[in-house]
C-alpha positions as CSV (number, residue, x, y, z in Angstrom):
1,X,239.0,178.8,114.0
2,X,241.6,180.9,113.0
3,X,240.9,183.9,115.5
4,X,240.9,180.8,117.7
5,X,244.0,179.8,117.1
6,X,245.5,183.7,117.4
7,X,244.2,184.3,121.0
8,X,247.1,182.7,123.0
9,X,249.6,184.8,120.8
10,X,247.4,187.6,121.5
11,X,247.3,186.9,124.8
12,X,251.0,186.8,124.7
13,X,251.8,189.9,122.8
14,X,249.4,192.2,125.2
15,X,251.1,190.5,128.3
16,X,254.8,191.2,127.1
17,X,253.7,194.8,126.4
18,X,252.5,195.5,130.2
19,X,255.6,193.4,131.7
20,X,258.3,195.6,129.7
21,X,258.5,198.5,131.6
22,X,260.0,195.6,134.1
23,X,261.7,193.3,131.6
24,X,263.8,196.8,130.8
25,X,264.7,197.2,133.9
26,X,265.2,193.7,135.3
27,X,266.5,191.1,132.4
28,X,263.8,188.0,132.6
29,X,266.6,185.7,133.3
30,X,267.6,187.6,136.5
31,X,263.7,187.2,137.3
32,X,263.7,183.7,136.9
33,X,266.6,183.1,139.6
34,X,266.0,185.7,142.1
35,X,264.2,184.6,145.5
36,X,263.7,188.3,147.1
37,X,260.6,189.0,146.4
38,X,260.4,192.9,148.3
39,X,257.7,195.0,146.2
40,X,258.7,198.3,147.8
41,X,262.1,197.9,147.1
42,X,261.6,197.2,143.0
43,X,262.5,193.7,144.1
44,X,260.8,191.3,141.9
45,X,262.4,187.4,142.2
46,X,259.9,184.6,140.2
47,X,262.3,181.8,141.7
48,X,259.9,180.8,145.3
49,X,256.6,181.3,142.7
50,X,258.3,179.0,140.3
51,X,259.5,176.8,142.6
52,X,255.8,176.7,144.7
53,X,253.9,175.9,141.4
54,X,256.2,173.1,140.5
55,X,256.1,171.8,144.0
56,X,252.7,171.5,144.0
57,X,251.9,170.6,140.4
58,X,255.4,167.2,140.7
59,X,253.5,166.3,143.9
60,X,250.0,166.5,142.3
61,X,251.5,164.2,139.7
62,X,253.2,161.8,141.9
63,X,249.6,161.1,143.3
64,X,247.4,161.4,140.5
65,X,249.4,159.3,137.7
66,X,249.3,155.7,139.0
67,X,246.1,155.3,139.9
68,X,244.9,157.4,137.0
69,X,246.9,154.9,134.8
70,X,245.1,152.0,136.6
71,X,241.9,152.9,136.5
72,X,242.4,153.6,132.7
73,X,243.6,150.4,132.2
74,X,241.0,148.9,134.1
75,X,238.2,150.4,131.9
76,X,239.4,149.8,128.8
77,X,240.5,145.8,129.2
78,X,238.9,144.8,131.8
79,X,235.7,146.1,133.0
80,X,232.3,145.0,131.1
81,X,230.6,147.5,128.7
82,X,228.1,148.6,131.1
83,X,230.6,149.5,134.3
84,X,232.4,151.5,131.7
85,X,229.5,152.9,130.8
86,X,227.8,153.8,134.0
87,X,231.9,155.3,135.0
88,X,232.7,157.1,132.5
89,X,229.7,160.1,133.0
90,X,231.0,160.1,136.7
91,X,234.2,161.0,135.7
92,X,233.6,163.8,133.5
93,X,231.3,164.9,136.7
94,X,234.2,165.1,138.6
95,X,235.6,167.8,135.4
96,X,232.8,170.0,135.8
97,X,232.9,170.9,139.5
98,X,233.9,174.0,140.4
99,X,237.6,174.8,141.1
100,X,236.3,176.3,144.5
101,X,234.2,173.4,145.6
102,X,238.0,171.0,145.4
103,X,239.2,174.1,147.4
104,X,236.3,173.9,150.1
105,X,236.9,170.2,150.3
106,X,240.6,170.8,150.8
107,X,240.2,172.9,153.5
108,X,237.6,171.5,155.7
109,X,239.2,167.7,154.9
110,X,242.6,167.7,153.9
111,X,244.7,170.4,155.6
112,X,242.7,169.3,159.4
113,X,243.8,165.3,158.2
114,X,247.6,166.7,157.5
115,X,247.7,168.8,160.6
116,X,246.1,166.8,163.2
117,X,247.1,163.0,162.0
118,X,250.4,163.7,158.8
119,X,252.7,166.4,160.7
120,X,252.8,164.6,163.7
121,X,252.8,160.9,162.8
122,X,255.6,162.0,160.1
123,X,257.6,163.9,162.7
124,X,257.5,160.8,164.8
125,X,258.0,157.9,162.6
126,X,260.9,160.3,160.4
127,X,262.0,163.0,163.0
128,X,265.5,163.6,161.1
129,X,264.4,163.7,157.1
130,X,263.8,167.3,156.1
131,X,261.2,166.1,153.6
132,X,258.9,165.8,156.5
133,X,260.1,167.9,158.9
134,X,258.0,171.7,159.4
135,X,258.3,175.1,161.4
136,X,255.0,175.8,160.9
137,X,252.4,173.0,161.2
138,X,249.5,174.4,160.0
139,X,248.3,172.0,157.4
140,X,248.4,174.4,154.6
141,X,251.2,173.1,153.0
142,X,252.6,171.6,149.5
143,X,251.3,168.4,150.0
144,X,247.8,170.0,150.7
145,X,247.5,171.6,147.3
146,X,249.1,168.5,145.9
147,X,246.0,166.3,147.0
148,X,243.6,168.9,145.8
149,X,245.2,169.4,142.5
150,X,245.1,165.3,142.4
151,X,241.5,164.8,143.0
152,X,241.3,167.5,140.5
153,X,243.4,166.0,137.2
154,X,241.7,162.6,138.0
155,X,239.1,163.1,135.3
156,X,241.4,164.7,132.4
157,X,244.5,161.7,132.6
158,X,241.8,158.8,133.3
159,X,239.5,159.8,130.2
160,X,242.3,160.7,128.1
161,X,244.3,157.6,128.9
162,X,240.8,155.2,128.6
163,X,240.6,156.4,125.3
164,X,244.2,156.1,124.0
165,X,244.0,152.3,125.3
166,X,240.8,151.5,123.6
167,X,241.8,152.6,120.4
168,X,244.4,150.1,120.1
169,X,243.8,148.1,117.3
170,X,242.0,144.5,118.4
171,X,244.0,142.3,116.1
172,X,247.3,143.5,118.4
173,X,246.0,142.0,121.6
174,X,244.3,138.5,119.3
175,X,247.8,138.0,117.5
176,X,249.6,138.2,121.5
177,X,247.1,136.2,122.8
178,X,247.6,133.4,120.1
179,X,251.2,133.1,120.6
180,X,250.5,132.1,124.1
181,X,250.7,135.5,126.3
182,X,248.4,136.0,129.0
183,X,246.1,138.6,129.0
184,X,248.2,140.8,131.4
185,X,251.2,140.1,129.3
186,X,249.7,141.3,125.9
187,X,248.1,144.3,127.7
188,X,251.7,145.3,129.2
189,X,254.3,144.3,126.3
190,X,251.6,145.0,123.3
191,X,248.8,147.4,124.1
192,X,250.2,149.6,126.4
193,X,253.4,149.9,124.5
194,X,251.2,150.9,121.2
195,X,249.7,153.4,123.4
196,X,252.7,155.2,125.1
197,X,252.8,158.5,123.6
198,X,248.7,159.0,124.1
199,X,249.2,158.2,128.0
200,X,252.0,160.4,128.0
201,X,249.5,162.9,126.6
202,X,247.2,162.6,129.0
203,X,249.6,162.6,131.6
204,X,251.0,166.0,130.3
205,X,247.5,167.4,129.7
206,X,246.9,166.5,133.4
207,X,250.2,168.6,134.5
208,X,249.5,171.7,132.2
209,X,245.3,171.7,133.7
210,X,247.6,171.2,137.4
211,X,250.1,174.1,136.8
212,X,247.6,176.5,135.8
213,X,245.5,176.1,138.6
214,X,244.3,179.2,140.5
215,X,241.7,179.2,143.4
216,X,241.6,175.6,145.3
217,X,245.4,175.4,145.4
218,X,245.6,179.4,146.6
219,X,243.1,178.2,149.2
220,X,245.4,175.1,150.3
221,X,248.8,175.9,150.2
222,X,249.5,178.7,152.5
223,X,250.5,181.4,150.4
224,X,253.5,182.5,151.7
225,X,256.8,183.1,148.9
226,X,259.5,181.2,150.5
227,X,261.2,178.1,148.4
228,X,259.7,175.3,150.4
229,X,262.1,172.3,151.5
230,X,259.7,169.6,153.1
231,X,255.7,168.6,151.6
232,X,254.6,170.1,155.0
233,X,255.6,173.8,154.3
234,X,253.7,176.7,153.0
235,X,254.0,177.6,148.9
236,X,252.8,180.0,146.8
237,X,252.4,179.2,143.1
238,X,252.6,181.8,140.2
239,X,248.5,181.6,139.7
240,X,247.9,182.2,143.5
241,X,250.3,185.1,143.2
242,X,248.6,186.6,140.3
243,X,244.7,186.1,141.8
244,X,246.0,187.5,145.8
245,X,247.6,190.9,144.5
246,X,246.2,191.9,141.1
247,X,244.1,194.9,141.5
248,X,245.9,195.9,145.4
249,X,248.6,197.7,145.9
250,X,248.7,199.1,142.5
251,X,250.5,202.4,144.1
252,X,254.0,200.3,144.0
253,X,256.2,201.2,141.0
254,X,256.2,198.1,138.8
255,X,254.4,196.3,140.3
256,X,251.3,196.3,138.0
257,X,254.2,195.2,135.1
258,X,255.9,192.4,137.4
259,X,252.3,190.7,137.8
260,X,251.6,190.5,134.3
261,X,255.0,189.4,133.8
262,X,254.2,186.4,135.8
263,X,251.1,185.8,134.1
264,X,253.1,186.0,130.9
265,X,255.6,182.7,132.2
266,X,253.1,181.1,133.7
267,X,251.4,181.6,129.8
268,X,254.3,180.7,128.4
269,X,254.8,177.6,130.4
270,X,251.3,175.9,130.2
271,X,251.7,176.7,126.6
272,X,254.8,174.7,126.1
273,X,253.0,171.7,127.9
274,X,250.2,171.4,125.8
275,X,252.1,171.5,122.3
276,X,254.2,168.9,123.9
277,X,250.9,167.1,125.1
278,X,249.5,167.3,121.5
279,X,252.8,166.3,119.5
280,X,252.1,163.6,121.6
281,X,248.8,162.8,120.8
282,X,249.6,162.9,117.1
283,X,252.2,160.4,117.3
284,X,249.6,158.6,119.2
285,X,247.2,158.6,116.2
286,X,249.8,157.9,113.4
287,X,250.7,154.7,115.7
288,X,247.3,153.5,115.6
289,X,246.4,154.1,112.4
């Protein structure tokens, strides 16, 4: 458990050391801001990568949270034992499957669906919002890898969620109910108000499994570092960076070190999402207890 508990600090450690020859030449603020991102000119900017991975991961969100929250609540006050029984195996199904497969899916379904029917509907129905306005109308696009990464958190914010809302103590919801509160009522002003910081978990949980996220969103989004303005337009998260160029082009000064130095924020990022997540989650538990 306790080599356990080393490995991302390890991790960390053996990452900072192969990014220093660049963090000594560029400082890591300067990284985080710049947008040129020219390898053969020792130009190294994080900002479109940044940008791209939080484009896609916010968007992923947007979708994914309120029905993830509804179909938590659903499960846990309102369906009977055996519909929550029979679901529940389902959705940690939906875990297991391969990173790829979501990608496949994305790319034979979703970007043909935002190409042929989205783009031009949206350019129609809003032809002077930039949100969904595009110069290239491929379908691989932000909201693309948004739907994917959706589909994908589905089963990490619903269980945890479920869970968080079914450990609320019984006698909560029986004293509500006996002071005259509907059943919707005690569920929104008593249960899920005892059970705030665990959704929030799971919520978090779901964005740090989202950010992190390598081959179905590199499949989806385009790939292309520019600082996207509309849903519609190509992005390029950190991970997708990382899994396209590690291993080519190793002939480019620094550029071996400004990889690993993007592995080493993305590390750092995820990391501060899930102690976040689990400070959380223990606040969680203290509440219920």
């Amino acid at each position: 458990m306790t080599f356990a508990a080393l490995l991302a600090p390890f991790i960390a450690v053996a990452l900072w050391l192969r990014a220093r020859p660049l963090f000594e030449i560029i400082p890591l603020g300067q990284l985080l801001v710049s947008s040129a991102w020219r390898p053969l000119q020792k130009e190294f900017g994080f900002l479109p990568f940044i940008v791209g991975s939080a484009a896609v991961t916010g968007l992923a969100m947007v979708l994914a949270v309120p029905p993830c929250l509804l179909c938590a609540i659903y499960l846990a006050e309102y369906a009977p034992r055996r519909l929550r029984e029979a679901v529940k195996p389902l959705i940690d199904l939906l875990a297991g499957i391969p990173s790829v497969v979501y990608g496949l899916w994305g790319t034979l379904m979703i970007v043909p669906f935002i190409r042929d029917i989205l783009i031009p509907w949206s350019q129609s129905v809003f032809p002077n919002t930039p949100l969904f306005q595009t110069q290239n109308p491929t379908g691989y696009s932000i909201l693309a890898g948004g739907i994917v990464l959706a589909a994908m958190v589905f089963p990490v914010i619903i269980s945890t969620a479920e869970e968080v809302i079914y450990a609320v103590p019984g006698g909560l919801r029986e004293a509500a109910l006996s002071l005259g509160a509907t059943r919707w009522q005690t569920i929104k002003g008593v249960v899920l108000r005892r059970a705030l910081p665990g959704i929030l978990a799971s919520v978090i949980l779901g964005f740090s499994r989202a950010f992190g996220e390598t081959m179905a969103v590199m499949m989806v989004v385009g790939n292309m570092p520019q600082i996207p303005h509309s849903i519609f337009d190509a992005g390029y998260p950190l991970s997708a960076l990382i899994a396209n160029n590690y291993g080519e082009m190793m002939s480019i000064p620094m550029y071996d070190a400004a990889l690993l130095a993007a592995a080493f924020i993305l590390l750092l990022l995820v990391l501060v999402f899930t102690v976040v997540a689990r400070l959380f989650l223990l606040q969680a538990v203290k509440r219920a207890a």
